[in-house]
OpenMM code with the backbone's topology and positions (N, CA, C; nanometers):
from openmm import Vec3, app, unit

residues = "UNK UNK UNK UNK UNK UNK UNK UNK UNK UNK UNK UNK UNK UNK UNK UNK UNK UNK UNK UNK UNK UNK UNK UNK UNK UNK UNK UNK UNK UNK UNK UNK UNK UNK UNK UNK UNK UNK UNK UNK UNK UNK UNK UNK UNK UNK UNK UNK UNK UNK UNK UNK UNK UNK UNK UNK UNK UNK UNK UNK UNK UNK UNK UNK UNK UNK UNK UNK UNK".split()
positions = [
    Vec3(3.2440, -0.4628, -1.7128),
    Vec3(3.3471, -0.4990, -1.6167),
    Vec3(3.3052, -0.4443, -1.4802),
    Vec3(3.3227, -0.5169, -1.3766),
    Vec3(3.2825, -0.4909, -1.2515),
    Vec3(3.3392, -0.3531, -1.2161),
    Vec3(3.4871, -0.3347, -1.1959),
    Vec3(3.5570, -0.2499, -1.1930),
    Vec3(3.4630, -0.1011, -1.2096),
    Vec3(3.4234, -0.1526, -1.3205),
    Vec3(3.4240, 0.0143, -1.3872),
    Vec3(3.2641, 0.0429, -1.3500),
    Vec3(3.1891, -0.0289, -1.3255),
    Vec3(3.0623, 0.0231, -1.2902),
    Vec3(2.9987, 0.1194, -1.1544),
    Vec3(3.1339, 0.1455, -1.0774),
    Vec3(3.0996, 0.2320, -0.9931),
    Vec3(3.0818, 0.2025, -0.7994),
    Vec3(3.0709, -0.0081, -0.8117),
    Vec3(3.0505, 0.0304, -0.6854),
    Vec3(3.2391, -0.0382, -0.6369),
    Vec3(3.2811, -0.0061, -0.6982),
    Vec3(3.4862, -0.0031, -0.6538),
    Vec3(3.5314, 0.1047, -0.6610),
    Vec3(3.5695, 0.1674, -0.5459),
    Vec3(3.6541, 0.3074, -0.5845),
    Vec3(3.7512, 0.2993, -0.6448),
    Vec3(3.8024, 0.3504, -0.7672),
    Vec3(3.9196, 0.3130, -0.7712),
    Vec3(4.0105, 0.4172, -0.8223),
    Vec3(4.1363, 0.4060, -0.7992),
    Vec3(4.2249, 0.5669, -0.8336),
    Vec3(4.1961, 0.6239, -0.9832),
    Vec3(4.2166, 0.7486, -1.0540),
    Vec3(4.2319, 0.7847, -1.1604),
    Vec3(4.2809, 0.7009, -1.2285),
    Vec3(4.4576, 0.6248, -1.2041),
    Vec3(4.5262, 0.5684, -1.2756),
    Vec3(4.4921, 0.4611, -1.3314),
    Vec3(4.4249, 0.4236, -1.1987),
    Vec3(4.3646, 0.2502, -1.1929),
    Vec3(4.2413, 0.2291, -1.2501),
    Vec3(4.1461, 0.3333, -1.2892),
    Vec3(4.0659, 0.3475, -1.3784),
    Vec3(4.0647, 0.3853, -1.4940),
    Vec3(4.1373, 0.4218, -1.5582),
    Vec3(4.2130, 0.4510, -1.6692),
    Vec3(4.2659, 0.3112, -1.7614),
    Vec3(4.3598, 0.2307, -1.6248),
    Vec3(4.3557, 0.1323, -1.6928),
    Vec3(4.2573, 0.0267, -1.7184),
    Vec3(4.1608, -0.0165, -1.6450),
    Vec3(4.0942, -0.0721, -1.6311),
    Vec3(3.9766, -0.0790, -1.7427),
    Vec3(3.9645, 0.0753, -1.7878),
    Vec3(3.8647, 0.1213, -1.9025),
    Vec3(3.9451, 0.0866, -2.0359),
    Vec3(4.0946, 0.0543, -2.0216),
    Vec3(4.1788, 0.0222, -2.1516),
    Vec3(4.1640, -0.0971, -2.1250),
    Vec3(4.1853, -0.1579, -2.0797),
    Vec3(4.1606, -0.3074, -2.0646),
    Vec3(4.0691, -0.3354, -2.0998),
    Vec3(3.9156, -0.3294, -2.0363),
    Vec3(3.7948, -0.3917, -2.1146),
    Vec3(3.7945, -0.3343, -2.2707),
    Vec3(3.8525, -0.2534, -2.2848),
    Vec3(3.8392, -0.2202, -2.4820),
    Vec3(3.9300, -0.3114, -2.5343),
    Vec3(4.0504, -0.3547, -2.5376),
    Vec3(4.1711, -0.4104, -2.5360),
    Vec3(4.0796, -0.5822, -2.5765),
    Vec3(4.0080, -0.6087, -2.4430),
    Vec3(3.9225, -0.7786, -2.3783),
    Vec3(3.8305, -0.7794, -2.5336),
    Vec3(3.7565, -0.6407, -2.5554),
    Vec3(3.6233, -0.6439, -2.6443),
    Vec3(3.6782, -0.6238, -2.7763),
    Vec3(3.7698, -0.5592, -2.8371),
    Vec3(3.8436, -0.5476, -2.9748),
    Vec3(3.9223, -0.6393, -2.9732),
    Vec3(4.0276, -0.7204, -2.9080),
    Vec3(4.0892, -0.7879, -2.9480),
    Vec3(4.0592, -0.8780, -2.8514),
    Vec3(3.9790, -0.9048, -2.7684),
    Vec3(4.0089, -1.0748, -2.7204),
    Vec3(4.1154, -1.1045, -2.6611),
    Vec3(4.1936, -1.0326, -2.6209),
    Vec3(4.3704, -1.0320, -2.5828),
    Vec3(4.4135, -1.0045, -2.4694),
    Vec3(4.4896, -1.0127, -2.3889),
    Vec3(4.5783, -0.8927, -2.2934),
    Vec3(4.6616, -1.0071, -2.2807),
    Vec3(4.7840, -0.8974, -2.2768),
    Vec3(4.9126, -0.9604, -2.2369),
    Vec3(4.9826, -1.0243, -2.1019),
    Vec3(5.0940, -1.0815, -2.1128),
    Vec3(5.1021, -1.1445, -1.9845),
    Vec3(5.1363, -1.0335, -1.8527),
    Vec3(5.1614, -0.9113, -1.9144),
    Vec3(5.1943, -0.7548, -1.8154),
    Vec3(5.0560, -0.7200, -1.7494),
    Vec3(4.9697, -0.6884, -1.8529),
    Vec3(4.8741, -0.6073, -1.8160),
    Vec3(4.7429, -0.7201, -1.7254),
    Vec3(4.8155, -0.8620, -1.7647),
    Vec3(4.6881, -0.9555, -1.6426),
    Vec3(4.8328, -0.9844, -1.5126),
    Vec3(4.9040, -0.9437, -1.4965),
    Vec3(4.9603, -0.9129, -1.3833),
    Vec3(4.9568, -0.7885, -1.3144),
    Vec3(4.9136, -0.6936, -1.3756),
    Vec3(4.9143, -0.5885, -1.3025),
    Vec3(4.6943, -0.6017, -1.3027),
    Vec3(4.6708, -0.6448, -1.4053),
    Vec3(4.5168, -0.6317, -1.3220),
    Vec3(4.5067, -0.7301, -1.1577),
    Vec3(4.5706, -0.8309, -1.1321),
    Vec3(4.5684, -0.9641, -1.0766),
    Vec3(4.6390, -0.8400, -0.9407),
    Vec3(4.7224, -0.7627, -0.9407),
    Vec3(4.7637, -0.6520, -0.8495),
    Vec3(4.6952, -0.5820, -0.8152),
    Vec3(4.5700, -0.5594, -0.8666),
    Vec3(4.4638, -0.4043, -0.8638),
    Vec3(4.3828, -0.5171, -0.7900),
    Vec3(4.3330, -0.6476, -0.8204),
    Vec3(4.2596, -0.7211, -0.7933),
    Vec3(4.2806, -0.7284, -0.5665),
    Vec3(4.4661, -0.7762, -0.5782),
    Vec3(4.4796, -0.7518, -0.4098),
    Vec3(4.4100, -0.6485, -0.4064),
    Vec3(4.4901, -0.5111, -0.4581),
    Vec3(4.4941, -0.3757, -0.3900),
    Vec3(4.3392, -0.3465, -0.3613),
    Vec3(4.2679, -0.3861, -0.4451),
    Vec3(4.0444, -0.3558, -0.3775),
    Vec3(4.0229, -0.4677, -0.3139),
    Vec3(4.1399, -0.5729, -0.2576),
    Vec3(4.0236, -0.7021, -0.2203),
    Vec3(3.9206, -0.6871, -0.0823),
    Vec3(3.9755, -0.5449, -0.0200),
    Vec3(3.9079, -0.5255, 0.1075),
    Vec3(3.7103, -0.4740, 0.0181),
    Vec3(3.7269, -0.4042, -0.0735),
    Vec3(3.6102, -0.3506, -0.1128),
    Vec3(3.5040, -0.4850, -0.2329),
    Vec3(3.6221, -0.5881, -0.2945),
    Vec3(3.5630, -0.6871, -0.3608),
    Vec3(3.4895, -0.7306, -0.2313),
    Vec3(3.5519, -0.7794, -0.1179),
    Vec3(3.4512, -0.9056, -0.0445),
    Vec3(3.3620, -0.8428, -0.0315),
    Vec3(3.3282, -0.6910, 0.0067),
    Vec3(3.1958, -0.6371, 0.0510),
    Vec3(3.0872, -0.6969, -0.0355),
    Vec3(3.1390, -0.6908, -0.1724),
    Vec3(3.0508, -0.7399, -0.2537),
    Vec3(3.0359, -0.8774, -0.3175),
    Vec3(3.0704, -0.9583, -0.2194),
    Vec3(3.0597, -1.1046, -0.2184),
    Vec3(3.1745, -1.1309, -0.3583),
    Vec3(3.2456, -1.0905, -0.3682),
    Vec3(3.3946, -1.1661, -0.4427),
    Vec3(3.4834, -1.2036, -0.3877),
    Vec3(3.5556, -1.3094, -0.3824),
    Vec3(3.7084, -1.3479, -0.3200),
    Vec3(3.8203, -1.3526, -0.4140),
    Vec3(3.9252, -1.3078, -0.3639),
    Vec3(4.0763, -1.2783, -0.4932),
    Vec3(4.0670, -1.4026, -0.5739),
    Vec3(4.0592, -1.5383, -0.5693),
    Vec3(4.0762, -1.6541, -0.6372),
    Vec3(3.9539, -1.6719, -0.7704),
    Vec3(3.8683, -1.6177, -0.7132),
    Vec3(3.7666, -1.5947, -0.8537),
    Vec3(3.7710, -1.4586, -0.9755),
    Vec3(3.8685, -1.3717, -0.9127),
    Vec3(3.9019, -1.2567, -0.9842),
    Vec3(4.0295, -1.3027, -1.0537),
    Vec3(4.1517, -1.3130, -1.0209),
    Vec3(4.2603, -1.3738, -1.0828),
    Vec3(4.2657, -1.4166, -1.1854),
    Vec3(4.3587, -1.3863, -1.2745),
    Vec3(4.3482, -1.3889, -1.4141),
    Vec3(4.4399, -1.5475, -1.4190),
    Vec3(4.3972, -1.6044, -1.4455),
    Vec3(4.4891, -1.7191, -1.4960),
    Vec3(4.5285, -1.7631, -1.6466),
    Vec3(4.6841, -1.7776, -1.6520),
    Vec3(4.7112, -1.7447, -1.7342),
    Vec3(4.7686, -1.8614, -1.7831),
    Vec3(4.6867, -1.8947, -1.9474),
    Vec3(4.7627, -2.0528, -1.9652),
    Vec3(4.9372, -2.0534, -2.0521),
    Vec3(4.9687, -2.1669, -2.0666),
    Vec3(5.0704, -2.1237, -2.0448),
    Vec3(5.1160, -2.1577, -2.2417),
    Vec3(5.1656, -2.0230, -2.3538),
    Vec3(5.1638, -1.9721, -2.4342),
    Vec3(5.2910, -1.8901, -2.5043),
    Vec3(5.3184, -1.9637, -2.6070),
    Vec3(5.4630, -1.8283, -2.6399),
    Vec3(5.3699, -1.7086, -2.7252),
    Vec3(5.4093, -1.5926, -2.6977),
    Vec3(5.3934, -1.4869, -2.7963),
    Vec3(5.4649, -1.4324, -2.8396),
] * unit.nanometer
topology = app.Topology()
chain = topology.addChain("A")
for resn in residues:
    res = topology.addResidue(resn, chain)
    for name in ("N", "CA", "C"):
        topology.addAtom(name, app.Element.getBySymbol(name[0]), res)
């Protein structure tokens, strides 16, 4: 995961989650409709440090099809 490799600063909290998330993506294939709204939030909150590295918010964004669980 981009996130976690070091060139995004990102808070304790926000790395924390981020490291639960890719385990969450790799054991189950899954995340819920909470936790890809709050990544899709972390996604604004670095978008000043994504563009440095040639990303724009619309290619990060989790899109989410549409599913009962």
């Amino acid at each position: 995961m981009f996130f976690l490799n070091g060139r995004v600063s990102l808070s304790q909290y926000d790395y924390k989650f981020m490291a639960n998330l890719q385990g969450l993506i790799q054991n189950e294939n899954r995340v819920t409709t909470n936790q890809a709204k709050l990544f899709d939030r972390l996604v604004e909150k670095y978008t000043k440090q994504l563009t440095k590295h040639g990303f724009t918010v619309s290619e990060l964004v989790v899109v989410q099809p549409e599913a009962s669980v």
